[in-house]
Steps between C-alpha positions, in 0.01 A plus 500: 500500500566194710380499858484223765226476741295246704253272334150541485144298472495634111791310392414187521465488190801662343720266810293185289685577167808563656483123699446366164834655355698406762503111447645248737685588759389771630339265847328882599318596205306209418223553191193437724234799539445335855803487593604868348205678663566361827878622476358822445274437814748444711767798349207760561408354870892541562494894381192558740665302793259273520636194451774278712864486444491175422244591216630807375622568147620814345401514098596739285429571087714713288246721292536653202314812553522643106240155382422387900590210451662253729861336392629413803456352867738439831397431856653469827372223750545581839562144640569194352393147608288601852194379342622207276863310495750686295721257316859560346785270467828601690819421254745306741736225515635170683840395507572120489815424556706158584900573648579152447368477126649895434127596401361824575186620269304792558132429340270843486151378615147695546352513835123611525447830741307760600747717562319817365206471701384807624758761271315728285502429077527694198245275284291537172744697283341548095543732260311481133782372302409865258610687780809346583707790391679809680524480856081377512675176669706695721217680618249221568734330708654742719204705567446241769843606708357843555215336584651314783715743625241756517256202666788316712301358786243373268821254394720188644911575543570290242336506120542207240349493137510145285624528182349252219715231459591353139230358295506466120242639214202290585533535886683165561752543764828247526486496943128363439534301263804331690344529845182663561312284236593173733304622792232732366378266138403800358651811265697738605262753364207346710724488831597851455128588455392417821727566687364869366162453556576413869517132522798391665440241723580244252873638506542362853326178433653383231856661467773266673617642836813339516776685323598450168860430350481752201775226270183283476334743261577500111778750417221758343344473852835575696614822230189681592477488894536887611459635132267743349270506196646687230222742456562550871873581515416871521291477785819285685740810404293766641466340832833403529610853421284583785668262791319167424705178519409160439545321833401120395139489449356383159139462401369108560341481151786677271801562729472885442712635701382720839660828551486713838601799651460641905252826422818735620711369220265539240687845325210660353331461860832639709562743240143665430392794653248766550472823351224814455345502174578843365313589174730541246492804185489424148827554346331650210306772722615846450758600742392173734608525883527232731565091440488371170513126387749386329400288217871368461562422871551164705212302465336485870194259636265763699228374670202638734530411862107435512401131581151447336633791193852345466603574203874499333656650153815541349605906446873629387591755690715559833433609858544863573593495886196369685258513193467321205352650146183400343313608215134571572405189302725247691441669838102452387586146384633402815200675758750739594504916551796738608604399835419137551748227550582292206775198553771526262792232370711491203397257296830354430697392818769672286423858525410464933644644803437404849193591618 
């Protein structure tokens, strides 16, 4: 069984390993212990409430409860850039144009913002590359929509995720090598590093604030502004079939391309909804009464509506009227008994209603 749930102190650890898998580009996940425990730090001061907004982060592990092991993490930060600068580059473009010569050009240029500042970011998706299979993707990410629409004050209007930009094999990315590497004199690899472990100030002090006419950069350079690593094409899908859009924002050290979405337009937040857990019969039980789950149904993300407990699984099965099904061991997987509230969504925007 696969079940999401908050981070705790014991898996540091097991969050170690994973940081190590996931390689460069991943800015959130950087392999430092430090850095790792104190991202757990701050993820369990959020859950208790004791921690500002400006501090607060939302991390989540995807547990495989059959060996306990942890395959998978995804977080939520509350608010972006109160504490330090956040940097993108805003895709635009300046006309030049002379009547008298007949010359008008349109040249697509890169201004630095921080337009996000303040908007509320899905961050720090991993899964093990051995459990990249079925819908354990699926799950990971979207647990963190009924998360926000169960928590919706705890969030800003508007929520953005950055998607890793295009880098080859060894971690060598063609936007740094073309621009990045003339300002910073340093890899790729090492800028992305710490700008993980929390040193950013560098960023403003050494990246050119004037903006930046994108024809200048080597042809590589210019074909990957506003695309996506390959291995993270999936992740791009599933938000867009969930209401993001790309609205001009790239990544300053790859160009990976910033999607966004207003809370209310997120569909698996608008279109979730609670239900009582009713405790469903065993199909194989002698003359069973009552709800039973059905094993061939709609697969559905159900989650807990407790804070600290949160907790989220995937179950096929279907609503009956105000109630939902559970077996005894998913309804004891997810902290739940007959009666209590459990948030429900299809897990493909596909199969959904209004809410």
């Amino acid at each position: 069984m696969m079940i999401i749930r908050p981070i705790a102190a014991a898996d540091i650890g097991a969050l170690f390993q994973l940081a190590l898998h996931a390689g460069v580009g991943l800015t959130t996940l950087p392999a430092n212990e430090e850095l790792l425990q104190a991202r757990i730090d701050a993820s369990l001061a959020s859950f208790a409430g004791t921690s500002e907004r400006a501090e607060q982060i939302f991390v989540f592990v995807l547990e495989d409860t059959a060996s306990h092991k942890i395959v998978g993490i995804c977080a939520i930060a509350a608010a972006v850039g109160l504490r330090q600068p956040w940097y993108s580059y805003r895709v635009g473009q300046v006309v030049h144009a002379s009547q008298e010569l007949g010359i008008f050009t349109q040249t697509p240029t890169l201004f630095l913002s921080n337009d996000h500042t303040g908007q509320s970011e899905l961050c720090s998706l991993f899964l093990d590359p051995n459990y990249r299979q079925g819908k354990n993707g699926s799950l990971l990410s979207k647990c963190r929509f009924l998360f926000i629409a169960q928590f919706r004050e705890r969030f800003s209007k508007k929520i953005i995720a950055e998607l890793r930009g295009v880098s080859d094999a060894e971690g060598k990315s063609p936007f740094w090598e073309s621009l990045g590497r003339h300002f910073f004199s340093m890899e790729f690899k090492d800028a992305d590093y710490l700008t993980g472990i929390g040193k950013k100030s560098f960023v403003a002090e050494l990246m050119p604030k004037h903006p930046l006419y994108s024809s200048f950069l080597t042809p590589a350079a210019q074909a990957v502004i506003g695309q996506t690593h390959e291995l993270t094409k999936p992740a791009l899908s599933m938000l867009e079939s969930e209401g993001f859009r790309f609205e001009g924002h790239v990544d300053i050290f790859d160009a990976g391309p910033a999607v966004e979405c207003d809370v209310e337009d997120i569909d698996a937040v608008a279109k979730s909804r609670l239900y009582k857990v009713a405790m469903a019969v065993p199909t194989t039980a002698p003359h069973a009464k009552g709800p039973t789950v059905d094993k061939a149904g709609i697969h559905y993300l159900v989650a807990n509506t407790w804070l600290t407990h949160f907790r989220v699984m995937l179950v096929r099965g279907e609503p009956a009227g105000e109630t939902f099904p559970l077996s005894a061991e998913d309804a004891q997987a997810l902290g739940v008994n007959a009666g209590d509230n459990v948030r429900v969504v299809t897990l493909s925007p596909k199969d959904r209603v209004a809410g």
